[in-house]
C-alpha positions as CSV (number, residue, x, y, z in Angstrom):
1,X,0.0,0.0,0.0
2,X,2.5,2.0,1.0
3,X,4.2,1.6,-3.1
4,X,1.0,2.2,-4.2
5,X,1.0,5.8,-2.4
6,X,4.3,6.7,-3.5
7,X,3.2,6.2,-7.2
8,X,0.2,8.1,-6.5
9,X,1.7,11.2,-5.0
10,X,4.2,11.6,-8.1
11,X,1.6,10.4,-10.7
12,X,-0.5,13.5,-9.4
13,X,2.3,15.8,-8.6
14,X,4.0,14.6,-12.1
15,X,0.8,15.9,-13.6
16,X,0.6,19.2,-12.0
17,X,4.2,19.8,-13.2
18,X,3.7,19.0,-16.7
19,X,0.8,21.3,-17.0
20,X,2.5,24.2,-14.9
21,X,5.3,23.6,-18.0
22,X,2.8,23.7,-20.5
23,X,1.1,26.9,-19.2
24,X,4.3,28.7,-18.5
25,X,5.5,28.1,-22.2
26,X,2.2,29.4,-23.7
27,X,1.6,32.6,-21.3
28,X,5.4,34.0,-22.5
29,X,5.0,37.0,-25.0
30,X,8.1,36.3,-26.8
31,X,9.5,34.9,-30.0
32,X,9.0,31.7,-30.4
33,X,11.9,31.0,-33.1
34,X,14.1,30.5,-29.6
35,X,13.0,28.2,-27.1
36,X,12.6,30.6,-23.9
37,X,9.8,28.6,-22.5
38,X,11.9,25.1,-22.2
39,X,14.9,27.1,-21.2
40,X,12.9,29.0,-18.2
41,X,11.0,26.2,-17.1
42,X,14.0,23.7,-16.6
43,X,15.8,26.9,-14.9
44,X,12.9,27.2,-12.7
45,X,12.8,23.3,-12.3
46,X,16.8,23.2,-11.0
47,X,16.5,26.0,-8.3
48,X,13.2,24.2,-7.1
49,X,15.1,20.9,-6.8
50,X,17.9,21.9,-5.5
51,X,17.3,24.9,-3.3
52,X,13.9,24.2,-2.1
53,X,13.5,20.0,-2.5
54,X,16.9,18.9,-1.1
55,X,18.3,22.0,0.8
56,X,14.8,22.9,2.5
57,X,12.5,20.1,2.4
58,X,15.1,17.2,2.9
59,X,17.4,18.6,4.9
60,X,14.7,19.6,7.7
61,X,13.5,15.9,7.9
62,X,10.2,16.3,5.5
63,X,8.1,13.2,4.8
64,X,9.4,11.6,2.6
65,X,6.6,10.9,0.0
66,X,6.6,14.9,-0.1
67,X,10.5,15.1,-1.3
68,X,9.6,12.2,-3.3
69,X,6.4,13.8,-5.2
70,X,7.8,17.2,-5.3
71,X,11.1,16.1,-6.3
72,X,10.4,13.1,-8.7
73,X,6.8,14.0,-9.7
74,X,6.5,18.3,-9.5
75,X,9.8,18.8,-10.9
76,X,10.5,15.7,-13.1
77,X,7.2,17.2,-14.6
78,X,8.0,20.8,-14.9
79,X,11.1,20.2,-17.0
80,X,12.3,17.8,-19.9
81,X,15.4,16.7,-21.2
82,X,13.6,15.0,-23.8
83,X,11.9,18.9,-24.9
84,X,15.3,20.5,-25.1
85,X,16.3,17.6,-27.0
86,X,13.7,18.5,-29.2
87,X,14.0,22.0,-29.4
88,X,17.8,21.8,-29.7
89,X,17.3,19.5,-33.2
90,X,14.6,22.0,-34.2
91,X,17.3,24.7,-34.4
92,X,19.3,22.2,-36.3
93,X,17.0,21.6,-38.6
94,X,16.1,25.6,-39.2
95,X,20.0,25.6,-39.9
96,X,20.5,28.1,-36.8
97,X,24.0,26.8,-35.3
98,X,24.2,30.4,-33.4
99,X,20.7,29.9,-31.6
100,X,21.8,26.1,-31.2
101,X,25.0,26.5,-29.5
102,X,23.8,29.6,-27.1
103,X,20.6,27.4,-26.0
104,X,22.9,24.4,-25.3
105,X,25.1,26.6,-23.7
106,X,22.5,28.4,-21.5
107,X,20.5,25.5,-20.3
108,X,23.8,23.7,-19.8
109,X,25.8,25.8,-18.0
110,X,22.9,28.1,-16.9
111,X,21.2,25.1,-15.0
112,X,24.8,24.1,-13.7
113,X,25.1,27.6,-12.4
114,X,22.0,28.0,-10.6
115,X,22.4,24.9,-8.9
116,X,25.1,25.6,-7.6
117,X,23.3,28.9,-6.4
118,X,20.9,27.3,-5.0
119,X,23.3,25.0,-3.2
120,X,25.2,27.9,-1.2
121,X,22.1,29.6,-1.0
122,X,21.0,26.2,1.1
123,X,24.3,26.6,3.0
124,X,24.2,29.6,4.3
């Protein structure tokens, strides 16, 4: 039973991050030639997991079904590898190496970068 719940609590909280995604993307006014709303999103999604799933809610002793459904289901939701992926061979496909290299570069070393924000942001 106890499995069962687990599933359950990212199942919903999977859902509720996928459609935060989706409605983020589509409520940016911005040219959509660059993908801003995957590159936001998955920004948003790092500092959430890293500042506010394991340095708040795990480090304080929170249950853990809630790390696990925030963590796992909210955040594994709200961002995609497998959408930059697809926005990445998009750009290659439009022929636009520039826009390709600085959105690799941005979610890339962007994401590393505010993780590690996040982290000392945890710390101190």
């Amino acid at each position: 039973m106890i499995k069962f719940k687990d599933n359950l609590a990212v199942f919903a909280a999977g859902a509720l991050g996928g459609l935060c995604r989706y409605e983020f993307s589509m409520s940016l006014l911005v040219d959509f030639s660059f993908p801003w709303g995957t590159l936001l999103v998955n920004w948003l999604g790092v500092w959430l997991l890293v500042w506010f799933v394991k340095g708040y809610l795990a480090s304080r002793g929170a249950a853990r079904r809630l790390v696990l459904a925030l963590g796992t289901g909210f955040c594994g939701g709200l961002t995609t590898f497998s959408s930059l992926l697809l926005d990445s061979v998009k750009l290659l496909d439009k022929g636009d190496l520039l826009s390709l290299l600085i959105y690799l570069s941005l979610s890339i070393l962007g994401g590393f970068a505010i993780a590690l924000i996040a982290e000392k942001r945890v710390q101190s």
